[in-house]
BASEKOL-195550 format. One record per residue (C-alpha): z, x, y. Coordinates in steps of 0.5 Angstrom, whole numbers, padded with zeros to 4 digits, always signed. Layout:
ZXY ...
END
This chain:
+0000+0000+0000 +0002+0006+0005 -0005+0009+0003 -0009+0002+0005 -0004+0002+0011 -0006+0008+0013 -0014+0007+0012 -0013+0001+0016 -0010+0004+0022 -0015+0009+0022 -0021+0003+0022 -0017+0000+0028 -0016+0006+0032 -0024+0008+0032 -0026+0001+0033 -0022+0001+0039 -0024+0007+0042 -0031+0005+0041 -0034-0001+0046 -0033-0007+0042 -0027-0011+0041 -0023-0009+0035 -0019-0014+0029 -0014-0011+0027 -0011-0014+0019 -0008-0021+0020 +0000-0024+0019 +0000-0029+0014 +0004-0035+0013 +0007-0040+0008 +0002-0046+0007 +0003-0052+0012 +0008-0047+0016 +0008-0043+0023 +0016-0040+0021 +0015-0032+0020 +0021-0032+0016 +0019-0037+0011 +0014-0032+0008 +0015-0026+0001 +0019-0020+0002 +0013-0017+0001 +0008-0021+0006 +0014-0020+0011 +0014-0013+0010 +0006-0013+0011 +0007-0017+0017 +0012-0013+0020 +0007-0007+0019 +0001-0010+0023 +0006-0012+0028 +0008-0006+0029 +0000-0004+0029 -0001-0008+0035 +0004-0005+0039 +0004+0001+0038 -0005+0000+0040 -0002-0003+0046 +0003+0002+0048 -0002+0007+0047 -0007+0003+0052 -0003-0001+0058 -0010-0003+0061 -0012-0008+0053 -0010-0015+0052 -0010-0018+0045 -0012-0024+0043 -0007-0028+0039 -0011-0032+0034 -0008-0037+0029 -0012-0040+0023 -0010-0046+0018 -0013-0047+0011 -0018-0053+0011 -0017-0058+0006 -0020-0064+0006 -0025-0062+0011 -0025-0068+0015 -0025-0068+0023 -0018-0072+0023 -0016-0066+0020 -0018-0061+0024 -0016-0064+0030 -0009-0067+0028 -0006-0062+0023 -0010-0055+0023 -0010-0054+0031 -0003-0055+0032 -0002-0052+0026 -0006-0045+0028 -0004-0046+0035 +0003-0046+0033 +0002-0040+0029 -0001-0036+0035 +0006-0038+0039 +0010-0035+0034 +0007-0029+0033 +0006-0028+0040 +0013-0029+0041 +0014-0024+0035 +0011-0018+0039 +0014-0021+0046 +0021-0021+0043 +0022-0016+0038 +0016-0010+0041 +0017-0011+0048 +0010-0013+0050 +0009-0017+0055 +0006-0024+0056 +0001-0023+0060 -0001-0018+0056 -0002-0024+0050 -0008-0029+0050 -0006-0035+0045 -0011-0039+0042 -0011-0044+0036 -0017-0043+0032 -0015-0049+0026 -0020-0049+0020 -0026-0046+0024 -0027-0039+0022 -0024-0039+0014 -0024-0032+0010 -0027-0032+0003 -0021-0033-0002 -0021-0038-0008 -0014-0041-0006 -0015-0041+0001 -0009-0036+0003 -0013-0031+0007 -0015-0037+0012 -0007-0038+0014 -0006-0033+0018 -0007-0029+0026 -0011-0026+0027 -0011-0019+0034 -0017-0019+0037 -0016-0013+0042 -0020-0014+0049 -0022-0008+0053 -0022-0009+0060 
END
């Protein structure tokens, strides 16, 4: 796990010195749930590793902004889902990692931009738990 880690840190830091915006790895959560202690041990400890990923770019780069994107799992596909459950559901999820990195690494809010994706951008998985997730999209100014 160390060794992906670091191949991810790596990844990230190229990305984010060449011009484009770079994704980082995504924080994940328990189905139907925004709460970042209701997760694994192990899917805690991931967590916290991506956390402390993101601040620490910031804190190299002062002048960047991250996106803070929430995902949700789509499952009956219909627009009333999208619209009542998956958006506040990834919106919420945005806030609480947002909150995560304000409280706990000292990021400012104004730094963050929160934005709740719902159901829209799913990741390939056969159970869908890759798309219950945030994303970090960092901006350069």
């Amino acid at each position: 796990m160390k060794k992906l880690f670091f191949i991810l840190m790596v990844l990230v830091s190229f990305s984010v010195y060449a011009q484009s915006p770079a994704e980082t790895p995504s924080v994940y959560f328990t189905p139907y749930s925004a709460d970042l202690r209701d997760v694994s041990t192990e899917m805690a400890i991931s967590n916290f590793q991506t956390f402390a990923q993101v601040a620490r770019l910031l804190a190299d780069n002062p002048q960047y902004r991250v996106l803070v994107d929430g995902h949700a799992n789509a499952v009956l596909g219909t627009t009333t889902e999208e619209r009542e459950m998956l958006r506040p559901l990834s919106r919420q999820r945005a806030e609480a990692a947002a909150e995560f990195l304000a409280a706990y690494f000292n990021i400012g809010w104004h730094r963050l931009i929160v934005s709740g994706a719902g159901g829209n951008y799913p990741l390939s998985g056969l159970d869908g738990s890759l798309n219950r997730r945030v994303s970090f999209t960092v901006v350069r100014p």
